[in-house]
C-alpha positions in Angstrom: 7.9 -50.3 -92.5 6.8 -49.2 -89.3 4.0 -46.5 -88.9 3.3 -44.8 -85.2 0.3 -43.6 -84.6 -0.3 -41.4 -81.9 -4.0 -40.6 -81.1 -6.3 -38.9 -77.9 -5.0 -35.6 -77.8 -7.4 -32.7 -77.4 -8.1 -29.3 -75.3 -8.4 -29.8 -71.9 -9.0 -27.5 -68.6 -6.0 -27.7 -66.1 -6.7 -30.6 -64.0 -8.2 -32.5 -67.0 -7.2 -36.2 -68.2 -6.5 -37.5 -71.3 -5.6 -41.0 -72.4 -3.2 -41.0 -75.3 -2.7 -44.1 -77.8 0.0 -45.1 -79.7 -0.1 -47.9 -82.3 2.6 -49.3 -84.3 1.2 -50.5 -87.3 3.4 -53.1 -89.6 5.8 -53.8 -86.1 7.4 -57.6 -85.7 4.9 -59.1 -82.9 8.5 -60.3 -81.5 10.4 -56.8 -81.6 7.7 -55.1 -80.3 7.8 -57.4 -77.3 11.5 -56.7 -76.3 11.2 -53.2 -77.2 11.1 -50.6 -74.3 8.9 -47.9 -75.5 8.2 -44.4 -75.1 6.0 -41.4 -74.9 7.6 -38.5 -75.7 6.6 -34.8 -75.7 7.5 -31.4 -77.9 6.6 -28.0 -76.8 6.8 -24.9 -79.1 10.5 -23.8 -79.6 11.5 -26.6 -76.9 13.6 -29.8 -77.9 11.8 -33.3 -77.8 11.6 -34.5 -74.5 11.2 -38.6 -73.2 8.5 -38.3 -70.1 7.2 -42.0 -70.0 9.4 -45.4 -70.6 8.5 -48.7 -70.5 10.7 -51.4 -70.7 9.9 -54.9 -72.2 9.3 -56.5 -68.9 6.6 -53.8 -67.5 8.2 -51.6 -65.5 8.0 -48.0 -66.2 10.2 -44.8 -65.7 9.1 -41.2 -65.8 10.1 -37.7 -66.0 10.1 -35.8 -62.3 7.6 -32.9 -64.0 5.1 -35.9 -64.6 5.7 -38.3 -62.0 2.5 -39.2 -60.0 0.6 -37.4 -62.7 0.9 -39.8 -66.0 0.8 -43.0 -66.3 2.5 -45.3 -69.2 1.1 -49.1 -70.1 1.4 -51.3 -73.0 -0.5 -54.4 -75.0 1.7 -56.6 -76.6 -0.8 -58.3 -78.6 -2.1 -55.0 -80.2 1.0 -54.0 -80.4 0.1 -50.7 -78.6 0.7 -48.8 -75.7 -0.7 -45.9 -73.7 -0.5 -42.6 -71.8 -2.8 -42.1 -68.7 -2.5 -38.3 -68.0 -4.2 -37.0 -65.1 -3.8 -33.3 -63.3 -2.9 -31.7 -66.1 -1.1 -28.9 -66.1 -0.6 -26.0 -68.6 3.2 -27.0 -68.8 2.1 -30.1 -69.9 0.6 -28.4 -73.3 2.8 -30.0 -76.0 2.2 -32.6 -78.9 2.7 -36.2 -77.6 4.7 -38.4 -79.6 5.3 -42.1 -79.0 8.7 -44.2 -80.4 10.7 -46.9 -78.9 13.2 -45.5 -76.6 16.1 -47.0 -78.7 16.6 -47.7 -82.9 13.4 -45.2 -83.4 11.0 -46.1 -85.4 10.4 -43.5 -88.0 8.2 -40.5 -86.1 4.6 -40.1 -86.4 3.0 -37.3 -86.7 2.2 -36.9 -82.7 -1.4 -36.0 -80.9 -1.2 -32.3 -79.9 -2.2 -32.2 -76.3 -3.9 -28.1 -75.3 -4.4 -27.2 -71.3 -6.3 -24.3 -71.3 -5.6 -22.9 -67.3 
């Protein structure tokens, strides 16, 4: 069974980075590679929201209220990937959660992410 483990969350001033991390512990080497991935984002009494994709051959997608801002990449071989998040915004306050984009993964527990203005 596949575990998700989302890590580098924390409080940050408005204008702050963070670098999130997502691990998928127990993932096929092979699915992992073919998988197009995702970092995903939940704000208080707001539905769960996709904001970075990346498909199995590299190139990314991204919601309009973080494009130019955040930036997605993976590592196949540790089977991991990552969230570059720069000029943070108060609207970007949420906990970060990471999945592939299609046949989830069961959910992790998510990085809560604080942008204090």
């Amino acid at each position: 069974q596949v575990q998700l483990v989302e890590s580098g969350g924390g409080l940050v001033q408005a204008g702050g980075s963070l670098r999130l991390s997502c691990a998928a512990s127990g993932a096929s080497g092979f699915i992992f590679r073919i998988s197009d991935l995702g970092w995903y984002r939940q704000a208080p009494g707001k539905q769960r929201e996709l904001v970075a994709r990346i498909f199995s051959g590299g190139s990314t997608n991204y919601a309009e209220s973080v494009k130019g801002r955040f930036t997605i990449s993976r590592d196949n071989a540790k089977n991991s990937w990552y969230l570059q998040m720069n000029s943070l915004k108060t609207a970007d306050a949420a906990v970060y959660y990471c999945n592939k984009v299609t046949s989830s993964w069961m959910w992790g527990q998510g990085t809560q992410v604080t942008v204090s203005s």
